[in-house]
C-alpha positions as CSV (number, residue, x, y, z in Angstrom):
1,X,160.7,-43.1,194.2
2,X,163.8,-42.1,195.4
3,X,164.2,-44.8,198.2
4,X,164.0,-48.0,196.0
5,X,167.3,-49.2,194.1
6,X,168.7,-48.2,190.9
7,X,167.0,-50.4,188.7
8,X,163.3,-49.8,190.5
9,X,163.9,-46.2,189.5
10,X,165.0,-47.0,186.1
11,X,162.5,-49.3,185.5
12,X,159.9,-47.0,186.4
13,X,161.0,-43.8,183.9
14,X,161.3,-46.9,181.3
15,X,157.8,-48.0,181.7
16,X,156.3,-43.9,181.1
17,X,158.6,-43.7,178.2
18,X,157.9,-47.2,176.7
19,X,153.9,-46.6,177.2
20,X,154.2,-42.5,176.0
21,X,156.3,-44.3,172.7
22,X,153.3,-46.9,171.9
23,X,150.5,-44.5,173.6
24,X,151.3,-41.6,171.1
25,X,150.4,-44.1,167.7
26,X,147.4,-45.8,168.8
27,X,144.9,-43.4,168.3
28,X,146.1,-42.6,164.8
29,X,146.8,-46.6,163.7
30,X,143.3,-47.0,162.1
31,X,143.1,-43.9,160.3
32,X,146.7,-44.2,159.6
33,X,146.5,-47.6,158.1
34,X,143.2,-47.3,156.5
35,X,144.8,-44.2,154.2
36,X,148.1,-45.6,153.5
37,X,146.6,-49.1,152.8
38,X,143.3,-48.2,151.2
39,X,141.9,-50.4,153.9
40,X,138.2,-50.1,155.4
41,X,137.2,-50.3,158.8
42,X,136.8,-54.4,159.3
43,X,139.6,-54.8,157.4
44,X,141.7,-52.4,159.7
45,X,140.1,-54.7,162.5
46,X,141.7,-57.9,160.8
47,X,144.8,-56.8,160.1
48,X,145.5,-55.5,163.9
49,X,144.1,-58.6,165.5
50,X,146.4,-60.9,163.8
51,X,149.2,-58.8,164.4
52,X,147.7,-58.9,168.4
53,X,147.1,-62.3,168.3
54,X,150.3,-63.8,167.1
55,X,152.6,-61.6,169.5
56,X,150.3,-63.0,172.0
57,X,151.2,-66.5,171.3
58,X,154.3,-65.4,171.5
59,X,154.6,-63.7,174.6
60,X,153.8,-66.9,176.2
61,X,157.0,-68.4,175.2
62,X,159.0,-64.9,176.1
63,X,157.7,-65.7,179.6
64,X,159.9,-68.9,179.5
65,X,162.3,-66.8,178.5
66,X,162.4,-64.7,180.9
67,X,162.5,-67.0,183.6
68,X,165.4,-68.5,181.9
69,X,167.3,-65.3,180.7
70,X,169.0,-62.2,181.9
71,X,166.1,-59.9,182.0
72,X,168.1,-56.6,181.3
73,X,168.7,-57.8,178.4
74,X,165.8,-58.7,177.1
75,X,164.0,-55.8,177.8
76,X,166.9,-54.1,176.5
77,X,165.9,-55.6,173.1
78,X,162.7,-54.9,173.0
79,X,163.0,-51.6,173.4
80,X,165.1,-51.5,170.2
81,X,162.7,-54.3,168.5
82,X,159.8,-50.9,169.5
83,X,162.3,-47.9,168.4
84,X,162.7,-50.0,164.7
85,X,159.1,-51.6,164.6
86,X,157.8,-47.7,164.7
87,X,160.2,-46.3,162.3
88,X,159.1,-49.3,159.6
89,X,155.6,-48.2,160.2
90,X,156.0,-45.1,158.1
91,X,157.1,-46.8,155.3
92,X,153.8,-49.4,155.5
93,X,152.6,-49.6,151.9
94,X,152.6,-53.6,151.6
95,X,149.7,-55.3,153.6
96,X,151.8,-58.1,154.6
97,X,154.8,-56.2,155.5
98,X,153.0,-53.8,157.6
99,X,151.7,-56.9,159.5
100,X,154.8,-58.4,160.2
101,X,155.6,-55.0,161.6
102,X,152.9,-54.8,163.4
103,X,153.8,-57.9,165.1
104,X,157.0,-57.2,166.0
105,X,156.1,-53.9,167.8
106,X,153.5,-55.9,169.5
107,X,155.5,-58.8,170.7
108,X,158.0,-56.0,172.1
109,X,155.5,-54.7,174.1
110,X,154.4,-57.6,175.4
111,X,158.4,-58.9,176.7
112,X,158.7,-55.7,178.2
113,X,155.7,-55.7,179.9
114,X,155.7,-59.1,181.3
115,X,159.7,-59.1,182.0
116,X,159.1,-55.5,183.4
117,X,156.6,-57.1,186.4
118,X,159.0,-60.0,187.0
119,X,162.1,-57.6,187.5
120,X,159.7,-56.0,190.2
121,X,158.8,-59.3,191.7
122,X,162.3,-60.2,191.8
123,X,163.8,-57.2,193.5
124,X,161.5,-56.5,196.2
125,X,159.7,-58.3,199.1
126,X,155.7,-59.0,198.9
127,X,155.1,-56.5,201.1
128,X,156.3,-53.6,198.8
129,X,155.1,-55.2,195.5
130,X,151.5,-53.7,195.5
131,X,153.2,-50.1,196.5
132,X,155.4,-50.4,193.8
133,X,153.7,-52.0,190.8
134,X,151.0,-49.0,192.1
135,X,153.3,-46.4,191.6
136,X,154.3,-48.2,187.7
137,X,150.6,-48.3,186.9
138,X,150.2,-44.9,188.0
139,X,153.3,-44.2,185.7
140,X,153.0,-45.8,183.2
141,X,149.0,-44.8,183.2
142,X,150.2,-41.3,182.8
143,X,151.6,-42.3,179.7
144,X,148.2,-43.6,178.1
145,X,146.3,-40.8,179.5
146,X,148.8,-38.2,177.7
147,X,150.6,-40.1,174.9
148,X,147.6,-40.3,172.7
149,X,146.4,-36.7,173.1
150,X,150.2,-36.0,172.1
151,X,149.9,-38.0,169.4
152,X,146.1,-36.6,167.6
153,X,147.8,-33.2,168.3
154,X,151.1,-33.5,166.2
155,X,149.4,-35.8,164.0
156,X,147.3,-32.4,162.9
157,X,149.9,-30.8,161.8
158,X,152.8,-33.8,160.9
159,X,150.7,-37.0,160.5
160,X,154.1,-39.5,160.3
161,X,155.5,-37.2,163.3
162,X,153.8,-39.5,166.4
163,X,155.5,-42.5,164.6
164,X,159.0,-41.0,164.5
165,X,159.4,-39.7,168.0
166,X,157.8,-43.1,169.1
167,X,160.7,-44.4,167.9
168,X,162.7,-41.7,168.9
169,X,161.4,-42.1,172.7
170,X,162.1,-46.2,172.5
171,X,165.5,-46.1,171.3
172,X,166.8,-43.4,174.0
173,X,165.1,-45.6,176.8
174,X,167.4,-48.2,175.8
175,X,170.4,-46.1,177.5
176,X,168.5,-46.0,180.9
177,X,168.7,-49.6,181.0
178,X,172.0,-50.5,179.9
179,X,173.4,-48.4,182.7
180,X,171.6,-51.0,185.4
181,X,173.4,-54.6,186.8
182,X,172.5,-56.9,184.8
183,X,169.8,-59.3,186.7
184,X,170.9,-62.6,188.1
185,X,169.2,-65.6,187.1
186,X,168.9,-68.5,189.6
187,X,169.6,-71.5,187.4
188,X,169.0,-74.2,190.2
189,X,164.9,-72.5,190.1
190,X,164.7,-72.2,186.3
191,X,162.2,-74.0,184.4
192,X,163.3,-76.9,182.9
193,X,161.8,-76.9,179.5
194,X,158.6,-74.9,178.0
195,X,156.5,-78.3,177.4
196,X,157.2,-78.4,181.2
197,X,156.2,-75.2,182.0
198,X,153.0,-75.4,180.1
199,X,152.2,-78.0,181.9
200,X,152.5,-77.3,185.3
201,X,150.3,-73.8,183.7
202,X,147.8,-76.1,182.4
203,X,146.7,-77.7,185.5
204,X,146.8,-74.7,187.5
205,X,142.7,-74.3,187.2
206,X,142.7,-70.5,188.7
207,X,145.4,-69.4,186.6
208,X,143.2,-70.8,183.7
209,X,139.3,-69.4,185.1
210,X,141.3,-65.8,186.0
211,X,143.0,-65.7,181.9
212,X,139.8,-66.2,180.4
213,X,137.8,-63.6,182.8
214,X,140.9,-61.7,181.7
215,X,140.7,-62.4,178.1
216,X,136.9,-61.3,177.9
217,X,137.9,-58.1,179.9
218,X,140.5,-56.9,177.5
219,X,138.4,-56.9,174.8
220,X,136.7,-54.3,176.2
221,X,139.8,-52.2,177.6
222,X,142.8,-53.6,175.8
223,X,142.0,-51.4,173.0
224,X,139.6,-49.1,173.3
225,X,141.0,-46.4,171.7
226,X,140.7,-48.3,168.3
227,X,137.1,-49.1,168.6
228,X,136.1,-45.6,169.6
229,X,138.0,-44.5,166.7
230,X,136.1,-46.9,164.4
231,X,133.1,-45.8,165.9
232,X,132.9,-41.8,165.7
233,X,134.5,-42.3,162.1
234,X,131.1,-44.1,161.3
235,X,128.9,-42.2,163.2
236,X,130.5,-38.6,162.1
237,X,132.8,-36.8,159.9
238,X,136.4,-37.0,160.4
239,X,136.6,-33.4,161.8
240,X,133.4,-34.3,164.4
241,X,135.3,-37.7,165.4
242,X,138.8,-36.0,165.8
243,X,137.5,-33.4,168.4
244,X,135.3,-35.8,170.1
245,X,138.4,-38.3,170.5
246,X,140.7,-35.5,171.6
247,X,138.3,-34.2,174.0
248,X,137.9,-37.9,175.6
249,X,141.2,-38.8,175.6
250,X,142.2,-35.5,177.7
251,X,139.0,-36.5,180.3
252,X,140.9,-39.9,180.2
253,X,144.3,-37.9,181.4
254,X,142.9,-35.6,183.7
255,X,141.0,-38.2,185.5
256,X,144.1,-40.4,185.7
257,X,146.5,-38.1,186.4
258,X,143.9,-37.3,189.3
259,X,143.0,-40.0,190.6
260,X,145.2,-43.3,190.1
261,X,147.0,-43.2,193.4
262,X,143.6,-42.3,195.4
263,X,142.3,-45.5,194.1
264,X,145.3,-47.7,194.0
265,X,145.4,-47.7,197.4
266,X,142.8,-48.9,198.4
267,X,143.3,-52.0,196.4
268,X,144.0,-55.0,199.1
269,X,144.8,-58.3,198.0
270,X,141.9,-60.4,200.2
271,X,139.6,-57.9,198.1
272,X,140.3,-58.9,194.8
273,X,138.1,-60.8,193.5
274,X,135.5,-57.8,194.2
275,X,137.6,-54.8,193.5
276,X,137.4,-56.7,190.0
277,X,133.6,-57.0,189.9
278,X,133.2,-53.1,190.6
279,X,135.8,-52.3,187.9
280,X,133.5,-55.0,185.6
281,X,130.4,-52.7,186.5
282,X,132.4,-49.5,185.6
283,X,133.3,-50.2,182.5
284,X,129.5,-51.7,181.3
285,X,128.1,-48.4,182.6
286,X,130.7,-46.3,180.8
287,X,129.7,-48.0,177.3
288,X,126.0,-47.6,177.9
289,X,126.8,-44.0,178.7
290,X,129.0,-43.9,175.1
291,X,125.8,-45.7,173.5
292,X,123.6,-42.6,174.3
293,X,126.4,-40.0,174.6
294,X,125.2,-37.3,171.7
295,X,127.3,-34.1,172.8
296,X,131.0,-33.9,173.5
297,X,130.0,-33.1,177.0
298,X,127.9,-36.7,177.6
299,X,131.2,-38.8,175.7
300,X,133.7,-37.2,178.6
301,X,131.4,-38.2,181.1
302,X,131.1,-41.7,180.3
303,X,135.1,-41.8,179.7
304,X,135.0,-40.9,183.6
305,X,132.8,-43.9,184.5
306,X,135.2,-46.0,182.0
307,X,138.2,-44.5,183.3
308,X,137.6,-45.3,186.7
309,X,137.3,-49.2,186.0
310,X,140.6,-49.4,184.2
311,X,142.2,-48.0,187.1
312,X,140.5,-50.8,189.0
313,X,141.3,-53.2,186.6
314,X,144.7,-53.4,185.4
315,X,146.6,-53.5,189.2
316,X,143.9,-55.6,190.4
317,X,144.9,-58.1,188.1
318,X,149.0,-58.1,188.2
319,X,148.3,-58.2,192.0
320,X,146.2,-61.6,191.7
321,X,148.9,-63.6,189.2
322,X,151.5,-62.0,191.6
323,X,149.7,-63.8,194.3
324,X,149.3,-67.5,192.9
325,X,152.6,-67.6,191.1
326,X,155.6,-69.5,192.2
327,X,158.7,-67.5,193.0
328,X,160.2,-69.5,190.0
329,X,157.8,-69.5,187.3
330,X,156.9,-65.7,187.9
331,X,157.5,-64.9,184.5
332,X,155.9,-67.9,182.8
333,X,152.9,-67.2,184.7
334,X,152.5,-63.6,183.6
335,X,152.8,-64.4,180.4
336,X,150.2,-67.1,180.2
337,X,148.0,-64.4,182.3
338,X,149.0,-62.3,179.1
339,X,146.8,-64.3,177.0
340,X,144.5,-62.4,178.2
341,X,145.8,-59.9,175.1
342,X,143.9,-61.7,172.9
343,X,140.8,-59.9,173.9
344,X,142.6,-57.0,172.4
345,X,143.5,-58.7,169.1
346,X,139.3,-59.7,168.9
347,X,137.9,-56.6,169.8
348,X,138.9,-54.4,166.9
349,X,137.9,-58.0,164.8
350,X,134.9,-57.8,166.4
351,X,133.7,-53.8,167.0
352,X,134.7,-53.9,163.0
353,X,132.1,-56.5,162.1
354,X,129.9,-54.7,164.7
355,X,129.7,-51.6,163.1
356,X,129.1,-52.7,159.4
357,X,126.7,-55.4,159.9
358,X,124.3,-53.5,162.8
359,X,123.5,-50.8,163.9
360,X,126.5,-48.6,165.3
361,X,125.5,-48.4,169.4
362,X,125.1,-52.0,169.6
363,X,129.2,-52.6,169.6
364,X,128.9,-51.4,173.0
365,X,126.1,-53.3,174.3
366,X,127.9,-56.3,173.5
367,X,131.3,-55.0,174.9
368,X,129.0,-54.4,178.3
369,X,127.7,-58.3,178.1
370,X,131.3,-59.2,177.6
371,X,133.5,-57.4,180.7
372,X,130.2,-58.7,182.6
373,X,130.5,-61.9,181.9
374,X,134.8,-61.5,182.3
375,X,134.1,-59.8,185.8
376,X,132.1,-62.9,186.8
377,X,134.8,-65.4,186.1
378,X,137.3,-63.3,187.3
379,X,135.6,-63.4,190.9
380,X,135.1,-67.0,190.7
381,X,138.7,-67.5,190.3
382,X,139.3,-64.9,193.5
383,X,136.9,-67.4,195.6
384,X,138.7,-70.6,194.2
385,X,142.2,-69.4,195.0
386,X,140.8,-68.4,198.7
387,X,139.4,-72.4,199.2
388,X,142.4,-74.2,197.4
389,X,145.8,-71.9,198.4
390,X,145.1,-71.4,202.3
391,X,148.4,-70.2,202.4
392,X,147.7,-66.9,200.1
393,X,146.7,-63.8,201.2
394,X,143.6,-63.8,199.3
């Protein structure tokens, strides 16, 4: 890491820090919530998917913004908008407060991520893009694979503690970027207004067949944690489901901490559209196996399976938008490929509903149905970029 610029290397640290800060609460959000709101299971569902689904729409305009803005700073400010987000959080005793909350923690994490990739875009040639935004992923992958271990561990003995040093984490990361040039925007390529911009995203047809392959992908992976949460405190006692989720969550580390570069690698661009489909198949054979899984043992080996399509997934799909995008509307486009989030605002909506009106293992036979069906899109989007776009590399 040492051979890219200053604000490569700084960019990178930020993105383990940001993803440790949000990575250490979202295990402990339902149960959290649920106590301190007297909520129950679908209730907790609703509540997160309207705060996931309006930072969403959201992030669709902050990738105007971006395109438009000084990027340091925005980032800048959503690290902040995090640090204060998580701190409010520990106060949550009004439903409708604690949404708003909610959101704004959300929406932060959305600007950084999106405005995060176009900074990347920006400051480096194709040909080191895919090295790079592999060496983030793997980053910022660490950060899930450990952060939420952390956070079930201090939680044992400080439940509010995860949700202090979040904020703790966000608000120091703020220093590495304001010591970073500011970013340069081009104002001759800027977008000329956002009814514009949607526009010209509107009648890009890939863009569109890849976001909803997306979208019915992320339901399954966006937030997984929540819905495994929901489900062992269903199917056991709060003691059995703690264990089991600390047990998976450290298979999930080890096998990322492992294994990310190994596969990253070997992720090409002309291959897309099928690296997709076998990260699709992963993930439906991982939620059979959780289905079935009936020692802590058989849940650790179906996080492996599971584990091993999100680190298909996730660069496979920032390398495709990177792909189609236009130098000028980088920004715009990832966050309309962000829309793909809303899969995580439905899937605790819908694994909520799931689990009180049937029976528990069939939440994950209709997850398996859905990243099927978003795989398949996903690859018919690969093969219509390759006969529209002969001048892409897929």
């Amino acid at each position: 890491m040492a051979t890219y610029s200053l604000v490569i290397r700084r960019l990178m640290v930020c993105s383990l820090t940001i993803v440790m800060s949000r990575a250490m609460t979202s295990p402990l959000l339902t149960l959290f919530l649920s106590t301190k709101l007297g909520l129950n299971q679908q209730d907790v569902g609703l509540l997160m998917g309207i705060a996931v689904f309006l930072a969403t729409l959201l992030g669709l305009y902050g990738g105007y913004i971006i395109d438009r803005l000084e990027k340091r700073k925005l980032l800048i400010l959503a690290m902040l908008s995090s640090a204060i987000g998580f701190t409010l959080l520990t106060f949550a005793q009004n439903v409708y407060l604690t949404t708003l909350t909610l959101v704004i923690t959300e929406t932060a994490s959305a600007l950084f991520l999106i405005g995060s990739k176009a900074i990347i875009s920006e400051n480096l040639p194709v040909g080191q893009r895919a090295k790079v935004f592999s060496l983030r992923y793997t980053l910022t992958n660490i950060g899930y694979a450990t952060g939420p271990m952390l956070g079930v561990l201090i939680a044992g003995h400080l439940p509010l503690a995860p949700f202090l040093i979040a904020s703790a984490i966000a608000f120091g990361s703020m220093f590495l970027m304001i010591g970073i040039p500011p970013t340069v925007a081009d104002s001759e390529n800027q977008p000329r207004s956002f009814l514009d911009t949607l526009s010209t995203l509107k009648s890009d047809r890939t863009l569109i067949l890849f976001t909803g392959g997306s979208l019915l992908s992320t339901v399954v992976h966006g937030r997984y944690t929540l819905y495994l949460s929901q489900f062992l405190l269903v199917t056991h006692t709060a003691g059995q489901a703690l264990k089991i989720l600390s047990a998976v969550l450290a298979c999930n580390a080890v096998t990322v901490i492992l294994m990310q570069y190994q596969i990253g690698r070997f992720l090409k661009r002309e291959q897309l559209p099928y690296w997709i489909c076998l990260g699709s198949a992963l993930f439906a054979v991982g939620l059979f196996g959780f289905s079935f899984a009936e020692t802590t043992l058989a849940w650790c080996a179906a996080m492996f399976v599971f584990t091993l399509g999100e680190m298909i997934i996730y660069p496979a799909e920032y390398l495709f938008v990177d792909t189609i995008a236009p130098e000028r509307l980088r920004g715009s486009y990832l966050g309309a490929q962000n829309l793909a989030a809303f899969g995580g605002a439905m899937s605790p909506v819908i694994c909520g509903y799931l689990l009180i009106n049937t029976p528990a293992p069939t939440m994950f036979y209709v997850l398996a149905g859905l990243t099927t069906l978003g795989g398949t899109l996903c690859f018919f989007a690969g093969r219509r970029a390759k006969l529209t776009n002969t001048d892409s590399v897929l």
